[in-house]
Backbone as numpy.savetxt, mean C-alpha at the origin, in Angstrom:
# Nx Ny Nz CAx CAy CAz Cx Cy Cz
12.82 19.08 -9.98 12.77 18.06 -8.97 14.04 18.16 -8.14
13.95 18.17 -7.26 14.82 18.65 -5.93 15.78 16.97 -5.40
16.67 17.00 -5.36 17.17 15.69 -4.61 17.71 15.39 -3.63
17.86 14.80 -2.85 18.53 14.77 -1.31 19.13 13.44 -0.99
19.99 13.33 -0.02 20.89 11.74 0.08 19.56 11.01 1.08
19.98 10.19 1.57 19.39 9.35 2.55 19.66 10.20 3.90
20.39 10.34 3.82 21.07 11.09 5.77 20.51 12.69 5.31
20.12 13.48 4.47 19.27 14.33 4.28 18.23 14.51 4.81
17.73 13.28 4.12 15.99 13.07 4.38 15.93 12.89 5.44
16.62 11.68 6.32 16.73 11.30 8.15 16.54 12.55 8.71
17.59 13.51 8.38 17.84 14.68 9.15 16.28 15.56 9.30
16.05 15.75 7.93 15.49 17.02 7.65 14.06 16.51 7.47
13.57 15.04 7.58 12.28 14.86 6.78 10.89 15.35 7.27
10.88 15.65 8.23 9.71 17.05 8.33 9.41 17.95 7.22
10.30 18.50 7.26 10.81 19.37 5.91 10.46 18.95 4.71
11.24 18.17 4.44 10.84 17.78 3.15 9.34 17.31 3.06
9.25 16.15 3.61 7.41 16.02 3.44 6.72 17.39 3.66
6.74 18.03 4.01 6.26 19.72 4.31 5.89 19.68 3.10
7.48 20.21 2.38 7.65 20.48 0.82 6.45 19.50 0.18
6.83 18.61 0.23 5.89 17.42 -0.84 4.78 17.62 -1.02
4.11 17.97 0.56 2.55 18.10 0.41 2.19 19.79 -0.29
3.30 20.39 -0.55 3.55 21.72 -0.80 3.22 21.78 -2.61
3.76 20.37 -3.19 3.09 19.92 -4.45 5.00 19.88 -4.75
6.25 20.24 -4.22 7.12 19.67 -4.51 7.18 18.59 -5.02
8.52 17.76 -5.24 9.39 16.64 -5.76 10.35 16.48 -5.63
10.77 15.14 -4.70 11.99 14.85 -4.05 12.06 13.50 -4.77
13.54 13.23 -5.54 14.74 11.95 -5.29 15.42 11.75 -4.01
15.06 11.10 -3.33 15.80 10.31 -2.34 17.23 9.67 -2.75
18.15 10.09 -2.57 19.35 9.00 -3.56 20.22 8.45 -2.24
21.04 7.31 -2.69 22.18 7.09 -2.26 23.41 7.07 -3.38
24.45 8.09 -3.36 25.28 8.11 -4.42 24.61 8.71 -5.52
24.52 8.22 -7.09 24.04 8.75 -7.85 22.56 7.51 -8.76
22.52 6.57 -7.01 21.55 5.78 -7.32 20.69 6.27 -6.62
19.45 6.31 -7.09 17.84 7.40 -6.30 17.36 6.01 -6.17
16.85 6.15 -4.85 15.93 4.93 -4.10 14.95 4.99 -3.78
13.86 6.28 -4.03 12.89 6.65 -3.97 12.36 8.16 -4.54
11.18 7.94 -4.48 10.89 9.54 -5.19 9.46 9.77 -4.78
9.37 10.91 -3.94 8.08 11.54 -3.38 7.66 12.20 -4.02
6.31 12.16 -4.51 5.65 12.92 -5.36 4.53 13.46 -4.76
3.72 14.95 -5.03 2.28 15.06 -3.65 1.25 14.47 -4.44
0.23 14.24 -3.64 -1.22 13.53 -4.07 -1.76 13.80 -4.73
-2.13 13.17 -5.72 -2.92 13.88 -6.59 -4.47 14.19 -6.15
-5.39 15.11 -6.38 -6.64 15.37 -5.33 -7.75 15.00 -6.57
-7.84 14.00 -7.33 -8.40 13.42 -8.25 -9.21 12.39 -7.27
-10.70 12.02 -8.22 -10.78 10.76 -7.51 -10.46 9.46 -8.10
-9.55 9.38 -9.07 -8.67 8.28 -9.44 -8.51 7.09 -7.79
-7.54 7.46 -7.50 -7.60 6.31 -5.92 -8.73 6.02 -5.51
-9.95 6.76 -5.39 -10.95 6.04 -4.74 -11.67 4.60 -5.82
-11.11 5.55 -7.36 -11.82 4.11 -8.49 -10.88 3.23 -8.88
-9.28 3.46 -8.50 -8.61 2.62 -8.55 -8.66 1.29 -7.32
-9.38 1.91 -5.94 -9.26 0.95 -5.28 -10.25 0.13 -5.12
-11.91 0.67 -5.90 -12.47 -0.08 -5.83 -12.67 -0.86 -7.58
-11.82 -0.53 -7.94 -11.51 -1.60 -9.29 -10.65 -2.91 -8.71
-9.82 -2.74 -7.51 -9.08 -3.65 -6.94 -9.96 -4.33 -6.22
-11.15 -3.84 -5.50 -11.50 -4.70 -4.69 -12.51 -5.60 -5.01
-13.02 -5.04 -6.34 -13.99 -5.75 -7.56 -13.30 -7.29 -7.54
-12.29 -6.97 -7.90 -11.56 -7.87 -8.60 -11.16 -9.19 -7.46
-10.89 -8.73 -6.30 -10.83 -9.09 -5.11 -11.84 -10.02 -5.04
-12.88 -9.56 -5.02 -14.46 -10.22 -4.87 -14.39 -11.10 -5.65
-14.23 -10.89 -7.14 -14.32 -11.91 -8.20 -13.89 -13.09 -8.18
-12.51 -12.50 -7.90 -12.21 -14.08 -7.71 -12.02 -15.09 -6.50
-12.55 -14.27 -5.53 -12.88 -14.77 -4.45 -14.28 -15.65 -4.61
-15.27 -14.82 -5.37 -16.17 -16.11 -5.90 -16.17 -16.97 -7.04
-14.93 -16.77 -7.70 -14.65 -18.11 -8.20 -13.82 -19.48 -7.60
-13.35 -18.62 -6.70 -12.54 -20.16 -5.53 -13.69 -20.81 -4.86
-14.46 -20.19 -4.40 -15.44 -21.12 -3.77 -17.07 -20.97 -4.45
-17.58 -22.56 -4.63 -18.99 -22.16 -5.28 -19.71 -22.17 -4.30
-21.36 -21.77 -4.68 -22.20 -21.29 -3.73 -22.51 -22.29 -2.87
-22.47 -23.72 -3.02 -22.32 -24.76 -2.64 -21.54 -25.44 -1.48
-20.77 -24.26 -1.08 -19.05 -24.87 -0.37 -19.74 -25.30 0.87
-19.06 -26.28 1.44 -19.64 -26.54 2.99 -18.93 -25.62 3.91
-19.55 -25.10 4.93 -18.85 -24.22 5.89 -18.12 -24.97 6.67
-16.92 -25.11 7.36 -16.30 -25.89 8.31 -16.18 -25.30 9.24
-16.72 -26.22 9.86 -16.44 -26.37 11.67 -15.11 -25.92 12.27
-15.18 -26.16 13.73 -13.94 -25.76 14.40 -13.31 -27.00 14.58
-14.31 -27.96 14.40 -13.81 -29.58 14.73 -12.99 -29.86 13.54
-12.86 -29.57 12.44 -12.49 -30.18 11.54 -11.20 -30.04 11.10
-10.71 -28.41 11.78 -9.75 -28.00 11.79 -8.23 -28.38 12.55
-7.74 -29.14 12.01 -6.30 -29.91 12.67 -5.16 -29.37 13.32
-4.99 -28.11 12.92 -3.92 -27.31 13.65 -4.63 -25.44 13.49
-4.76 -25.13 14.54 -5.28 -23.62 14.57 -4.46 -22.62 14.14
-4.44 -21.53 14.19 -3.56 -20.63 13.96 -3.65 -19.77 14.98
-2.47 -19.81 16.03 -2.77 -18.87 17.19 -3.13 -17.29 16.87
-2.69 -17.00 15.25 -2.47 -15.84 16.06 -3.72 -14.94 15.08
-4.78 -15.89 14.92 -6.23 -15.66 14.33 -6.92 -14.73 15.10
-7.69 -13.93 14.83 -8.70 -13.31 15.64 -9.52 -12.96 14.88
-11.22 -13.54 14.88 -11.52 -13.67 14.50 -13.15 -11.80 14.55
């Protein structure tokens, strides 16, 4: 595993991400504290079942906050909007 400062990576990070997707491994450090660490992707389909294990879950308890029952609300009912909604 390869390491580089912060003003490294600034400089050079083309490069290095190059490397990464290359299947490299970079520590990012400042001093002899590492503040990050790039690793390349794994080409598994893990992420696609990790994210829909998240979004399961998402759902779930999204239908446990509201029962099938909930009343829909109006625009009238609503006391202060949120400008910066789009709906």
């Amino acid at each position: 595993m390869t390491r580089a400062t912060v003003e490294e990576f600034q400089e050079n990070a083309a490069v290095l991400l190059a490397a990464v997707e290359r299947g490299e491994q970079f520590v990012i450090a400042r001093g002899q504290k590492a503040l990050a660490r790039l690793l390349p992707i794994e080409d598994d389909e893990k992420p696609d079942a990790e994210r829909e294990e998240w979004a399961g879950a998402g759902m779930a308890n999204l239908a446990r906050a509201y029962d099938a029952d909930e009343p829909d609300y109006s625009a009238a009912t609503i006391i202060e909007p949120n400008p910066h909604y789009r709906p």
